[in-house]
C-alpha distance (Angstrom), angle and dihedral (degrees) to the residues before:
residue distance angle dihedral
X1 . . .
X2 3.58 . .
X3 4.22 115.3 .
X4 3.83 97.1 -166.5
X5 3.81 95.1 79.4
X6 3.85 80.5 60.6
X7 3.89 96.5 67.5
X8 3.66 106.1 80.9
X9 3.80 87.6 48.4
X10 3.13 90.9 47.3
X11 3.71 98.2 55.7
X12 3.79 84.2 52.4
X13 3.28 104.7 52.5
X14 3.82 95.3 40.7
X15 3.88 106.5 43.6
X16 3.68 99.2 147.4
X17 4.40 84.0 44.2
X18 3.84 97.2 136.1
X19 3.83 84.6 67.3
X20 3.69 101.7 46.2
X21 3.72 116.4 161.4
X22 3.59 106.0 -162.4
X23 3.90 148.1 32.7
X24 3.14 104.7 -91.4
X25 3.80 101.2 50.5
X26 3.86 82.3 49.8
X27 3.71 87.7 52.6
X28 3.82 94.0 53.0
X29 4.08 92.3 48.0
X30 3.74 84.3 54.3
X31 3.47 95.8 52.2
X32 3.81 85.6 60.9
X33 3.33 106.0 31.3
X34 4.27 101.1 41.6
X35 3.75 108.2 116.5
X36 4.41 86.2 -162.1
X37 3.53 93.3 55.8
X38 3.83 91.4 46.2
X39 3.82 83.4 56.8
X40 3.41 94.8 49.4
X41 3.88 94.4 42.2
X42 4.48 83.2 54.7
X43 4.16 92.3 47.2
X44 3.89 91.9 47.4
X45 4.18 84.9 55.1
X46 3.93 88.2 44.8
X47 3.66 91.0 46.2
X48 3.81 91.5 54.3
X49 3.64 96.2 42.3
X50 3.72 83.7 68.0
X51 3.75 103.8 67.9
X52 4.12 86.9 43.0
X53 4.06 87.4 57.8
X54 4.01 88.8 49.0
X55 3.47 100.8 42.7
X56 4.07 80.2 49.4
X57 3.30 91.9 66.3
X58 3.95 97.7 58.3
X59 4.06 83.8 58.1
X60 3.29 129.1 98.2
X61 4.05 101.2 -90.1
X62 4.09 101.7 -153.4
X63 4.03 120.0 -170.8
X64 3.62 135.4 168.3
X65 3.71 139.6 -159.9
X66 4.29 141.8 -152.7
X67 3.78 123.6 -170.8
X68 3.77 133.7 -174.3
X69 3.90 119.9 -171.8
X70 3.53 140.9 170.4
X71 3.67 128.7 -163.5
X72 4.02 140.3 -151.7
X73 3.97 121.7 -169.2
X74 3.70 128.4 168.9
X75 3.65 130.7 178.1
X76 3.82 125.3 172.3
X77 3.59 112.8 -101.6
X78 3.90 90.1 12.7
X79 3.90 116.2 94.3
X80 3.97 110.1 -112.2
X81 3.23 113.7 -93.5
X82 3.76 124.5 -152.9
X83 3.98 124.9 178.9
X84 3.76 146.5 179.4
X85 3.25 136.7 -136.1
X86 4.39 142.0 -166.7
X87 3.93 125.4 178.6
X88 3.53 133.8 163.7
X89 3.83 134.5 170.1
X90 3.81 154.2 151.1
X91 3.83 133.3 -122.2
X92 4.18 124.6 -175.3
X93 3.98 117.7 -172.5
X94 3.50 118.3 -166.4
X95 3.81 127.7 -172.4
X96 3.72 108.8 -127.8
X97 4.12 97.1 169.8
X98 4.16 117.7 11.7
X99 3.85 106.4 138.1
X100 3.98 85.0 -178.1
X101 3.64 93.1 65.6
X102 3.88 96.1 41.4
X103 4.02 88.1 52.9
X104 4.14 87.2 47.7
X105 3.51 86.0 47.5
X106 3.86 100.0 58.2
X107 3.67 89.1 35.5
X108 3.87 81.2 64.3
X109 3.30 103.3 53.3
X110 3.93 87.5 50.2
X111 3.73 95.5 61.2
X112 3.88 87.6 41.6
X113 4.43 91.4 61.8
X114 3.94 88.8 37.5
X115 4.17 80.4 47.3
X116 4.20 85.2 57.6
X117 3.66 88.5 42.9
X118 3.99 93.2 49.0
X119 3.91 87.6 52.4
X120 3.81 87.7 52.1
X121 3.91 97.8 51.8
X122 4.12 90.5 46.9
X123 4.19 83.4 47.5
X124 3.84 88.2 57.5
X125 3.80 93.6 32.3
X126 3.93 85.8 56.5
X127 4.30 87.8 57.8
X128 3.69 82.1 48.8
X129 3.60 101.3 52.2
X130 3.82 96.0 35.6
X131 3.88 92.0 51.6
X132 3.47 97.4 43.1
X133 4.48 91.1 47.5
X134 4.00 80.0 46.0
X135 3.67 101.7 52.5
X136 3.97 89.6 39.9
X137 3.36 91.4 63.4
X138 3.96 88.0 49.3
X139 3.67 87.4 49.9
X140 4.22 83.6 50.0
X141 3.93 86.9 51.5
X142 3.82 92.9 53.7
X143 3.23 97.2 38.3
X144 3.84 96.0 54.0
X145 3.56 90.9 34.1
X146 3.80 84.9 59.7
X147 3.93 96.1 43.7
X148 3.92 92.4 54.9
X149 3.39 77.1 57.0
X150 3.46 108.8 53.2
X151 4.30 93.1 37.4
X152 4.22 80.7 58.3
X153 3.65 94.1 52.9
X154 3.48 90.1 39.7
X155 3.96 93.3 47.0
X156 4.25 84.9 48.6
X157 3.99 92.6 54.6
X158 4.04 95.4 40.4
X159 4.00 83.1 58.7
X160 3.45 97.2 45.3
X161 4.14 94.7 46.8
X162 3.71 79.4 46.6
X163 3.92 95.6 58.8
X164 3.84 92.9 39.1
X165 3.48 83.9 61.8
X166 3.84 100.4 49.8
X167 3.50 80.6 57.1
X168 3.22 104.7 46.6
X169 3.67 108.2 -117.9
X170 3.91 103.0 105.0
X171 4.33 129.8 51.2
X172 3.93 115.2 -109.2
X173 3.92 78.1 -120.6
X174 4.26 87.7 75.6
X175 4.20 83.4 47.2
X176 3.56 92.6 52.3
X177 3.51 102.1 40.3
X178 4.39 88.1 42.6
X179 4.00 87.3 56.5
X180 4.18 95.6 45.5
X181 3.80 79.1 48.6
X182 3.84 97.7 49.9
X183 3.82 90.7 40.4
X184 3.92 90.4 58.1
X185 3.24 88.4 53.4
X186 4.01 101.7 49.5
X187 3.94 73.3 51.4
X188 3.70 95.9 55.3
X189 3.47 96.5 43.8
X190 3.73 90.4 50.2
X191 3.75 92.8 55.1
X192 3.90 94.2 46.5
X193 4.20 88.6 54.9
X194 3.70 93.0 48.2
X195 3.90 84.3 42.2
X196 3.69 93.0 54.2
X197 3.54 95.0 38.6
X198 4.49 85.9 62.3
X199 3.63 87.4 42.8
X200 3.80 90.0 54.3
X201 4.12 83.5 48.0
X202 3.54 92.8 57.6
X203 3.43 99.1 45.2
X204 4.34 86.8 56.5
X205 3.59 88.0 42.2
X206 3.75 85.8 66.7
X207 3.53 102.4 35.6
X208 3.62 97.4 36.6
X209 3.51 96.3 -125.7
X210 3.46 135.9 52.4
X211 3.90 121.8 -86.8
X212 4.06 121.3 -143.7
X213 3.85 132.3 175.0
X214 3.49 98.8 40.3
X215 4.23 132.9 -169.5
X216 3.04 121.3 -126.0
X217 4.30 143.0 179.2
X218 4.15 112.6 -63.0
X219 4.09 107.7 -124.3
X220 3.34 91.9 -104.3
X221 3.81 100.1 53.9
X222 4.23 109.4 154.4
X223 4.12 110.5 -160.0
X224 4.25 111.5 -141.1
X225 3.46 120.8 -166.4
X226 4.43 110.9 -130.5
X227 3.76 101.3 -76.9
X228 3.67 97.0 -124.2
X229 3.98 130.4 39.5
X230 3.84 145.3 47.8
X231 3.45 135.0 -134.6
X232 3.70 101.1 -89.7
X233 3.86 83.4 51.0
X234 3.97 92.3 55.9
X235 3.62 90.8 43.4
X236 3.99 90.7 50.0
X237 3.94 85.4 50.5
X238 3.81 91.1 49.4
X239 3.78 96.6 46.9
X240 3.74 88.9 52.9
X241 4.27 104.8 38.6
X242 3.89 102.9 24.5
X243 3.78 108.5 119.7
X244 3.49 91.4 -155.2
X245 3.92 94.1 65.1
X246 3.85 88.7 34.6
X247 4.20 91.3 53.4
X248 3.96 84.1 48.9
X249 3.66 94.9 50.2
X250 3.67 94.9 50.6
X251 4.22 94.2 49.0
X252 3.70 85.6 51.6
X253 3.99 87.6 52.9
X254 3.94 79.2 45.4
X255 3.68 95.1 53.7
X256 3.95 95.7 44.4
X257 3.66 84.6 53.9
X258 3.71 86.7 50.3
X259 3.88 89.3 60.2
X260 3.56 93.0 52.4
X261 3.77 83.2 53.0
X262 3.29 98.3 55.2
X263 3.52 104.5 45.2
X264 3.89 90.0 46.1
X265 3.92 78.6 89.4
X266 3.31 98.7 87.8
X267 3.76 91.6 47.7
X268 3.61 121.6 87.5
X269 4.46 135.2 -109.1
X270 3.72 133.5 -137.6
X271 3.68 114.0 -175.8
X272 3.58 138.5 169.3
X273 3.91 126.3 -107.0
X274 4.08 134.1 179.2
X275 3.61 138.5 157.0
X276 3.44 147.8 177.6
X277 3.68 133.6 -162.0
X278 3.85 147.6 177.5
X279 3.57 134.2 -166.0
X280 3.54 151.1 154.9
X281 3.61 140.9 -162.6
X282 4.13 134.8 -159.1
X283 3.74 122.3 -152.8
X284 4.24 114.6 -160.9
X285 3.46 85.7 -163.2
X286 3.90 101.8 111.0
X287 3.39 126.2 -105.8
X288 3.38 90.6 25.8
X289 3.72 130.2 117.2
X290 4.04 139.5 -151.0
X291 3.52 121.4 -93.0
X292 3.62 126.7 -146.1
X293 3.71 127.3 -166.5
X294 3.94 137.5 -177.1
X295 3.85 128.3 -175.3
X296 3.81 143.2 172.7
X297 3.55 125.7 -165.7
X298 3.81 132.6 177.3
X299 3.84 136.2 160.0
X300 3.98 140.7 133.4
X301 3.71 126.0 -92.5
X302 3.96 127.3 -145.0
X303 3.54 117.9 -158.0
X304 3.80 126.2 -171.3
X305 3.58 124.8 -178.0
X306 3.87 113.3 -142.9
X307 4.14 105.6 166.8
X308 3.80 128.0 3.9
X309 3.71 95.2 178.9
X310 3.86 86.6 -96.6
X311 3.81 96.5 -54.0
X312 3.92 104.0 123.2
X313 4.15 85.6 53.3
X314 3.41 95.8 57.0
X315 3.82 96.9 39.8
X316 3.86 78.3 51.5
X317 3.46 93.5 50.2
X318 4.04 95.4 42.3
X319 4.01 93.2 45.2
X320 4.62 83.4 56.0
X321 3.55 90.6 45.7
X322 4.40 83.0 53.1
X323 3.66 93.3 50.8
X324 3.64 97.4 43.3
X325 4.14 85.1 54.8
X326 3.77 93.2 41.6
X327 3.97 82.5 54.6
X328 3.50 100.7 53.1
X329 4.13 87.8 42.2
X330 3.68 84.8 61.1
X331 3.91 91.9 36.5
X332 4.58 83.0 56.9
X333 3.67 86.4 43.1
X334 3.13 105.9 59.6
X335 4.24 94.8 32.5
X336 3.75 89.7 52.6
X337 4.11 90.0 45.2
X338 4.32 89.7 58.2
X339 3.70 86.5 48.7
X340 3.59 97.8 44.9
X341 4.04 99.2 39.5
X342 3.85 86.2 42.9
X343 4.39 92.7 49.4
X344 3.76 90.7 40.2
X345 4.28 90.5 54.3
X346 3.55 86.6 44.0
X347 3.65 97.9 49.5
X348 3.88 85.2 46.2
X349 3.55 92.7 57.1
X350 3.81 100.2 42.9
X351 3.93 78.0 39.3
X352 4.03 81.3 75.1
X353 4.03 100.1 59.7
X354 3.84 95.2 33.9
X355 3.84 83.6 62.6
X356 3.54 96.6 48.1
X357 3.66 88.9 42.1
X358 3.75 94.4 52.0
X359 3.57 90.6 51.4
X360 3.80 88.3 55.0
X361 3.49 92.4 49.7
X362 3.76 92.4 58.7
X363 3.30 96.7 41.2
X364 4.33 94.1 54.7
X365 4.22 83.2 40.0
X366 3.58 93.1 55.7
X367 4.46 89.9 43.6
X368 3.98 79.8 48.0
X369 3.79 95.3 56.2
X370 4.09 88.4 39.3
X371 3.66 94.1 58.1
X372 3.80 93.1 37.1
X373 4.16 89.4 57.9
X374 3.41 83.0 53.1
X375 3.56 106.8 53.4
X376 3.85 81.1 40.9
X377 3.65 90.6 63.3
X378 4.25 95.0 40.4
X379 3.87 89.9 51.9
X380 4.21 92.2 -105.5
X381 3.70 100.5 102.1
X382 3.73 132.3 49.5
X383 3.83 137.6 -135.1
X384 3.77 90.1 -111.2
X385 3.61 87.4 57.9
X386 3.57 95.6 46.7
X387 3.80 86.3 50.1
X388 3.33 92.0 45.8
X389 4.40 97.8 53.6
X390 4.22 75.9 44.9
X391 3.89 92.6 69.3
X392 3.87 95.7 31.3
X393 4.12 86.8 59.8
X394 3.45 86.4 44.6
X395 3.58 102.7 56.1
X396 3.98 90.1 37.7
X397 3.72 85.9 59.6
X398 3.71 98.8 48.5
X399 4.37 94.8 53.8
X400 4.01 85.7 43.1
X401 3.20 87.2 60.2
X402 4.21 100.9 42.4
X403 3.76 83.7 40.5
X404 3.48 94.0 65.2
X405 3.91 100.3 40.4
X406 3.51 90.1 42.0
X407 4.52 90.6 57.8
X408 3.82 80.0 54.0
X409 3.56 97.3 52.9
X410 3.36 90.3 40.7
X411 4.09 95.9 54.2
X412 4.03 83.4 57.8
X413 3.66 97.9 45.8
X414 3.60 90.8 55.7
X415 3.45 97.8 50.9
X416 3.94 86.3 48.8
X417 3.79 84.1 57.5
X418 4.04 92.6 53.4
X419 3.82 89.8 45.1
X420 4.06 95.1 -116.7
X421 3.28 103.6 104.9
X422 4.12 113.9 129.8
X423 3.05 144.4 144.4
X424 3.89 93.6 -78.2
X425 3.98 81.7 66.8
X426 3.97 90.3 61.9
X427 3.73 95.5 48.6
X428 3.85 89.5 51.5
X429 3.95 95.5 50.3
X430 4.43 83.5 37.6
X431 4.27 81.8 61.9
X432 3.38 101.2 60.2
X433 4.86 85.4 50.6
X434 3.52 96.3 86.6
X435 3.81 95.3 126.0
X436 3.92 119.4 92.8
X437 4.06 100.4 -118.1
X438 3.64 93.0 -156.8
X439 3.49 108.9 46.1
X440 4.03 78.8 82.0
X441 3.48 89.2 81.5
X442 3.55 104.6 39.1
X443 3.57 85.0 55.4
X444 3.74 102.5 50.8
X445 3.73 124.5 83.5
X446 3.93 118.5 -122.7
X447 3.76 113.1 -161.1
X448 4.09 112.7 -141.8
């Protein structure tokens, strides 16, 4: 369960890793580098420290002892008397009866299996996170890509309003309204490189270092839906594998244990106790002599509680009210798992005409600014219309773009949901990268 035994492979299979070019290479440095799945690596080990400490407690607990003292006394009349003394010993207690303990015990082991099963949700949280960070910055590369774009075309038709004008064959309205168009675009494009530059923040933030050269979706990128299944099938599959709902069902078992725990106060203990010891003692009075002594003792002790001041009802009464939230935990669990396995297949399927749609979109945008450039240049369309098939494109080709990413991210989140989500998952989404991201931008001309 443990990633750190991954590192040195890790470094070997991945020398050239600050440059990683796809998802799953990105996935792997986050594996390493993830400061939240560190954390939730360390609570799983505290977690299952706890059942070792209470199952402890039902062992034999063994302890032994050495003393060395020396003595003064002086009374008038009485010659002073000074002494010596040397013990040493061993004791062992052993529970024979605590029904407190036992309950603890199983309680214990509880939180250690929902422990394994937190460590599995922030394992497929981590694919999550790092796909969604990745494909944002994708989304950042078309989306900048696109806004260079649209500020060039809008930079083109602001100088060609402005030379209609100096010759007197278009209003200074078209000027005016040509630069307020090209401005908004130098703004747009601004945003979208700042924007990219976060996204390419939170992607290092993950991976601990930062991440260049990234693949992205060819142009003609099809979505398909999982060949087999329905909804009620996925949310079946969830309700049986999440880890979520699994970790929730175990601190529930926990926290019925913890009632039994708590009302094992009133019941009583028997344990187990022996000793030995050995000791002797030296007088300097005269005439006196040493004295060595040796002793074992063993026996059983019953202990019954009668009144604790009204302590082991309201421990009762606090471990119920524990349960009863641990139960309606699991009860919000396991609602808010059907609705989200159930919107994330749904959003996967409609995921599958938005794309298509999209891509239709762009497509009639970009015929709509053709034919307007046209009728600009026969005297039948304006610069305002120009301008104004400029920012529908635009826009089109941003949500293409976020469509696509976001049926991706959707096709992991819903196997998150059904609790099958691995690293097989990644390398099926990392197939269908094969397009270099950047080359967008290095391709796209940015007027000054």
């Amino acid at each position: 369960m443990s990633r750190r035994p991954l590192v040195l492979a890790l470094a070997l299979a991945l020398p050239f890793a600050a440059n990683a070019t796809d998802l799953m290479q990105t996935y792997e440095l986050a594996r390493t580098g993830d400061p939240t799945l560190s954390i939730a690596e360390s609570t799983r080990l505290i977690d299952k420290e706890g059942a070792v400490q209470a199952r402890a407690a039902l062992l034999p607990q063994i302890t032994g002892s050495a003393g060395y003292e020396l003595t003064h006394s002086s009374r008038p009349g009485d010659p002073t008397g000074d002494g010596k003394s040397r013990t040493y010993g061993a004791q062992v207690n052993q529970t024979i009866f605590d029904w407190s303990r036992i309950a603890n015990l199983r309680g214990q082991r509880a939180i250690s299996q929902a422990a394994d099963y937190d460590l599995a949700s922030a394992n497929n949280l981590l694919i999550t996170r790092t796909s969604a960070a990745y494909f944002n910055v994708l989304i950042g590369i078309e989306s900048l890509a696109a806004a260079e774009t649209n500020e060039a075309a809008s930079k083109k038709q602001f100088d060609y309003a402005q030379k209609r004008l100096d010759v007197g064959l278009a209003p200074i309205t078209d000027v005016h309204e040509a630069r307020a168009q090209y401005d908004s675009a130098r703004a747009n494009t601004i945003l979208a490189r700042n924007a990219l530059d976060d996204s390419y923040r939170a992607l290092a933030e993950i991976t601990g270092q930062p991440i260049s050269g990234l693949k992205g979706l060819p142009d003609d990128f099809r979505p398909e839906l999982p060949p087999e299944q329905n909804a009620q099938s996925w949310v079946d599959r969830a309700l049986e594998q999440n880890p979520d709902l699994k970790s929730a069902e175990y601190v529930l078992e926990s926290a019925q244990h913890g009632v039994s725990s708590a009302r094992a106060g009133h019941y009583p203990t028997l344990n187990f106790r022996g000793g030995y010891s050995n000791g002797t003692d030296w007088d300097s009075v005269p005439g006196t002599l040493s004295r060595d002594g040796e002793g074992y003792n063993w026996g059983v002790t019953l202990t019954v509680p009668i009144f604790s001041g009204g302590a082991t009802q309201s421990g009762v009464r606090q471990a119920l009210a524990q349960r009863d939230r641990a139960a309606d935990g699991l009860e919000q669990t396991r609602r808010a798992l059907v609705r989200n396995t159930s919107n994330a297949y749904q959003a996967l399927v409609a995921g599958v005409t938005e794309v298509e749609a999209r891509r239709l979109a762009v497509v009639s945008a970009q015929s709509a600014l053709d034919a307007s450039q046209v009728g600009l240049e026969v005297g039948t369309r304006t610069v305002l219309d120009v301008l104004q098939n400029q920012r529908t494109l635009f826009q089109a080709q941003v949500e293409y773009a976020q469509s696509r990413y976001n049926f991706l991210q959707n096709r992991l989140l819903l196997e998150q949901a059904a609790g099958t989500l691995d690293g097989a998952d990644v390398q099926d989404v990392n197939r269908l990268l094969t397009a270099d991201a950047e080359a967008r931008l290095s391709s796209q001309p940015v007027s000054q």
